[in-house]
C-alpha positions in Angstrom: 131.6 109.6 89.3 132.1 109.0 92.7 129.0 108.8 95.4 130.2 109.7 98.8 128.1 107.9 101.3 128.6 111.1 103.4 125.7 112.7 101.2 123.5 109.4 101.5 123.6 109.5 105.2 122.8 113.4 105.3 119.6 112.8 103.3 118.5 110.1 105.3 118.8 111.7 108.8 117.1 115.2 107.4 113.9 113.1 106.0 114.1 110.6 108.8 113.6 114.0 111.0 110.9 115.2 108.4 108.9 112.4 109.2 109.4 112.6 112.7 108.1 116.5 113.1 105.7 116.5 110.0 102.6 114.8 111.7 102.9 117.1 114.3 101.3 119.7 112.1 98.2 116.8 111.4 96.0 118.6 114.4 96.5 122.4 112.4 96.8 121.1 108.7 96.1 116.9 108.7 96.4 116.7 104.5 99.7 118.7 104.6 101.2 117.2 107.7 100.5 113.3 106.5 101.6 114.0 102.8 104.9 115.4 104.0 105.8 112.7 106.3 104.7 109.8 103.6 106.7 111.8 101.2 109.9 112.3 103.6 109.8 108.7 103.9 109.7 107.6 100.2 112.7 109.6 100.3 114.3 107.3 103.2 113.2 104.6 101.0 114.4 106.1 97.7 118.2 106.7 99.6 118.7 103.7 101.2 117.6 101.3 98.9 118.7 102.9 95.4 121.8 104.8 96.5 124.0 101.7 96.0 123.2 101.6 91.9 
């Protein structure tokens, strides 16, 4: 099976803007805005370093 970087690249912008605009929401919900954004960045982390396996 064939990964197209195309795909890897497409996840890491959308969660690099998740954890951009997620602790915006920290002054109306802080739990939910912080847990998003660490989360949206495991998923930076999970894409860039495991995508090449």
């Amino acid at each position: 099976m064939q990964k197209a970087s195309w795909t890897r690249w497409t996840g890491i912008i959308t969660a690099g803007f998740a954890v951009v605009s997620n602790p915006s929401w920290a002054p109306v919900q802080p739990q939910h805005g912080l847990i998003e954004a660490f989360l949206a960045v495991l998923v930076v982390y999970g894409l860039a370093v495991y995508a090449k396996e």
